[in-house]
C-alpha positions in Angstrom: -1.5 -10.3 30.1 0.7 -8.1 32.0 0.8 -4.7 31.0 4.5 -3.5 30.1 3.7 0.0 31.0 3.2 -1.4 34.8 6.5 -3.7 34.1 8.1 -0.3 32.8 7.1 2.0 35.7 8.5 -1.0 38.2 12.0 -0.9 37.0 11.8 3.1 36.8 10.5 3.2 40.5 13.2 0.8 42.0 15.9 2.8 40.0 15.0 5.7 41.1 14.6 4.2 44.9 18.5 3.3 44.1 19.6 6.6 43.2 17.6 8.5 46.2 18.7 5.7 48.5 22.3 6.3 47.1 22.5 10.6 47.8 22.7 9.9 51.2 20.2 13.2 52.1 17.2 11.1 53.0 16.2 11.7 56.5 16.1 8.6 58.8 12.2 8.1 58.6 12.4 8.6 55.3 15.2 6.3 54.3 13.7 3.6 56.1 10.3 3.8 54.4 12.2 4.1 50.9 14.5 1.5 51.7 11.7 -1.3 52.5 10.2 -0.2 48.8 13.6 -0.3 47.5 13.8 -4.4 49.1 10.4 -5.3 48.5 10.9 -4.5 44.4 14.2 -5.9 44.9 12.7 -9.7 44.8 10.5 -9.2 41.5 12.8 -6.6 39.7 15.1 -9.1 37.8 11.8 -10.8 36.9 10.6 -7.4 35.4 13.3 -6.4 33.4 14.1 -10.0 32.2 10.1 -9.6 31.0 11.4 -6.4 29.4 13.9 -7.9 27.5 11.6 -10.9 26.3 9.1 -8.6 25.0 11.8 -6.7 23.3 13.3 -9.8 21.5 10.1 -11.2 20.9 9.2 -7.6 18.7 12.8 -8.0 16.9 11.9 -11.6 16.0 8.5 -10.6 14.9 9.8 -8.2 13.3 12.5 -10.7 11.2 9.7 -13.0 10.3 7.3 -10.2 8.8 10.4 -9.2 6.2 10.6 -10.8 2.5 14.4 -11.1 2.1 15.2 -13.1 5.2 16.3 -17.0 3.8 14.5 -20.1 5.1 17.2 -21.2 7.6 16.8 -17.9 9.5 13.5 -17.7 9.4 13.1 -21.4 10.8 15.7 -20.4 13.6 13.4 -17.3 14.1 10.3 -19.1 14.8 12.0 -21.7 17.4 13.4 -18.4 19.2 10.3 -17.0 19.6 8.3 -20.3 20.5 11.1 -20.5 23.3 10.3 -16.7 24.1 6.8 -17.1 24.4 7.1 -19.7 27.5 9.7 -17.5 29.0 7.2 -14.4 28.6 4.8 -16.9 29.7 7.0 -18.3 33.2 8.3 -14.4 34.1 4.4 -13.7 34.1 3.1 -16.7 36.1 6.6 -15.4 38.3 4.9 -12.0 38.8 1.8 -12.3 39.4 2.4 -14.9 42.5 4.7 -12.1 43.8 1.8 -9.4 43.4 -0.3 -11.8 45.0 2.1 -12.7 48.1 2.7 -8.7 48.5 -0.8 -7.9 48.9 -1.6 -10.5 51.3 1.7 -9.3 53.0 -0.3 -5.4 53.0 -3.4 -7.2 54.2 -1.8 -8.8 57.0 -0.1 -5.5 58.4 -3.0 -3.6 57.8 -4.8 -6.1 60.2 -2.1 -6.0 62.5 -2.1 -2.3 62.9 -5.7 -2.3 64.2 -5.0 -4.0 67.0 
């Protein structure tokens, strides 16, 4: 299981590489470091906050199944939702963690390179 806290601190990093990126005060090495974060989260971070937003659903539907007063029909409805979450949870984190992987071979790779 992916931790959300690591989900979380993803989408707070890449917004606030958006908002530095945005001020315009960066110096040139700088900017050019940030912006390659700021592209690199940029191809997981609708992955991350859709997982956000699954999670978040998922605890309100939870949440609507553990109450007494909700009527049959809902409930029903309530447990296909969150059957359909759980395999979206489940695809965003299959999604994530070939992305981890492919960045770290990606680190690997320039870390070999720079030897030479």
């Amino acid at each position: 299981m992916i931790p959300l806290e690591k989900v979380r601190a993803l989408v707070i990093k890449y917004d606030d590489l958006e908002k530095e990126l945005s001020t315009g005060t960066i110096d040139p090495k700088t900017f050019a470091q940030k912006s390659k974060e700021y592209s690199e989260l940029g191809n997981i971070i609708s992955y991350a906050r859709e997982y956000l937003k699954i999670d978040n659903d998922q605890k309100d539907l939870e949440q609507m199944l553990k109450e007494k007063n909700s009527d049959s029909e809902m409930i029903i409805l309530a447990e296909k939702e969150l059957d359909d979450l759980k395999k979206k949870k489940e695809n965003k984190k299959k999604k994530k963690k070939k992305f981890l992987k492919q960045k770290k071979k990606k680190k690997k790779k320039n870390k070999e390179i720079k030897k030479l």
